[in-house]
Phi, psi and omega in degrees: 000136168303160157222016135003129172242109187235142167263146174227103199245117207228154184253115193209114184278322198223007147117346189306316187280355179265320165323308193288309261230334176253330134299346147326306221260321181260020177251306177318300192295001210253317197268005174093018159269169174279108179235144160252138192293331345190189226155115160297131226252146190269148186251319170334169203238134204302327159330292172306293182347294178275035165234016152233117162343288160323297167322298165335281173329289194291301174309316174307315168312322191223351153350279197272008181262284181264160219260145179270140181297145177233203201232013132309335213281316190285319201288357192277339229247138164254355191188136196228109144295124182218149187221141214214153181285148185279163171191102163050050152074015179244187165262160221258159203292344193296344178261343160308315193281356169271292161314305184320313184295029192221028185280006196271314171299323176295300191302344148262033199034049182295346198261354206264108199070037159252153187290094158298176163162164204186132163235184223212154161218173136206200191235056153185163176311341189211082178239352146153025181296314187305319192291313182320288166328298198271355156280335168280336165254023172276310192309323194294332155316305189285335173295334199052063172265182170254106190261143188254141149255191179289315205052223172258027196317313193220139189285014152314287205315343162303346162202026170230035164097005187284190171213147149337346176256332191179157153306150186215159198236085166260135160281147166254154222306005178261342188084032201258143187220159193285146173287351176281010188262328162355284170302331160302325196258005159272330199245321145003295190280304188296317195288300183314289214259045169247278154356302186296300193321300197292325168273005183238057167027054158289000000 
């Protein structure tokens, strides 16, 4: 069993990437770790927002529930997930201006050497999830943090939509996803807080 401290911090416009963040969040406590939940704080201007349903629904659902993520949130962590809606083959800005925000934590290395790792969503197969990922882990870099990907750790991964940098996700015009991804974002989380373990001596 782990005794890990991991956050798990996510961007979720129409709920898929708050789906990862909570399978994530019940595999961390199922291996004994400590987790906190947490949402990248929204930058949208309430207008978009209600000119998608979906948005709408999903922002209304979880607004007063999970907590917007701080930068306690990271320095409390020995090993930090994060998972994020896609934007033009990026990450979505709302979780950039969250990583932008941590320069307070960088100038005293607060970040230097936690244990990373990162997922993804988009609404086709090749809409920029893989790209997403590895633009969220050039910042993570510059923290000298440690990034863990899945790589092919397991023969899961191999048919149940992961990739080698993180889980990655497509949804359809409905938000709907194969129930099979599921397992990527379990041994995903176990290769993360197995890592973090060794390295905070568990």
């Amino acid at each position: 069993m782990s005794n890990v401290k991991l956050t798990i911090v996510y961007y979720s416009a129409t709920g898929t990437n708050h789906t990862l963040a909570k399978w994530a969040e019940e595999t961390a406590k199922a291996e004994g770790a400590e987790v906190r939940l947490v949402k990248a704080g929204e930058l949208a201007p309430d207008a978009a927002i209600a000119s998608n349903p979906a948005w709408q629904a999903h922002h209304n659902e979880t607004k007063d529930v999970v907590k917007e993520a701080t930068s306690e949130d990271l320095e409390w962590a020995d090993a930090i997930i994060f998972s994020t809606a896609t934007r033009f083959g990026g990450m979505a800005s709302q979780m950039k201006q969250f990583l932008d925000m941590q320069g307070g934590l960088w100038a005293k290395g607060a970040l230097v050497n936690k244990v990373v790792s990162a997922m993804s969503s988009a609404q086709n197969d090749h809409g920029g999830q893989e790209a997403s990922i590895l633009s969220l882990y050039t910042s993570l870099m510059h923290w000298g943090a440690i990034v863990v990907p899945p790589g092919y750790s397991d023969p899961v991964l191999f048919t149940t939509g992961g990739n080698p940098y993180g889980t990655s996700v497509t949804v359809d015009a409905e938000g709907n996803m194969s129930p099979d991804v599921k397992p990527a974002v379990e041994v995903q989380v176990k290769r993360t807080l197995d890592i973090a373990g060794r390295i905070v001596g568990n």
